[in-house]
C-alpha positions, 0 to 999 in steps of 0.5 A: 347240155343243149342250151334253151332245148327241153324235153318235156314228158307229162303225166306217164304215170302208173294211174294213167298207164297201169292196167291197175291204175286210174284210167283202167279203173274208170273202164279204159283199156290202156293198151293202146295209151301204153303203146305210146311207151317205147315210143317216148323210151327212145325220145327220152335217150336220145334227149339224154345222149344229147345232154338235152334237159330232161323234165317230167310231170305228174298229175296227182293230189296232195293226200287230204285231197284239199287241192281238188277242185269240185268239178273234178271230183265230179267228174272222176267220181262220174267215170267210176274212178273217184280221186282219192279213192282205194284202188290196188295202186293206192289212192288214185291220183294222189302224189306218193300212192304207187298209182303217182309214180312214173312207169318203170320204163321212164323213170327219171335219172337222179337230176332230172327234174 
């Protein structure tokens, strides 16, 4: 592994990605946020062959909700996307709903974080 050298990869997600997910939901068409995927697909096996840390993030809520702040729930709910709320990913933005999981094509390997 490459030592002190990272590669960080936030909030590629279904909620965010998805044509079913959270930010199609609140109106956004998200072909052009998904064009960005292959993009990330090469960064990401290039990182891999170069044994470079591999870490990836996610937005998402604990499932009671009690960690989303009233501001959020706000403005979410103003975006016609209430967190928490049914959507055909599951709850939206809540961590282990389908909508929380990283999109196929990124997928984490076993051992990274």
């Amino acid at each position: 592994m490459l030592s002190g050298m990272a590669l960080l990869i936030i909030d590629m997600q279904r909620d965010f990605l998805d044509p079913a997910g959270y930010i199609a939901k609140s109106g956004v068409d998200v072909g052009g946020l998904r064009a960005v995927i292959p993009q990330v697909r090469r960064l990401l096996l290039a990182a891999r062959k170069q044994g470079i840390l591999v870490i990836h993030t996610r937005e998402g809520h604990r499932p009671d909700l009690s960690d989303l702040t009233a501001v959020k729930r706000r403005r979410a709910a103003g975006a016609g996307a209430p967190i928490g709320s049914v959507g055909p990913l599951g709850r939206l933005l809540v961590r282990g709903e389908p909508g929380h999981a990283i999109v196929e094509e990124l997928l984490p390997l076993e051992g990274e974080l």
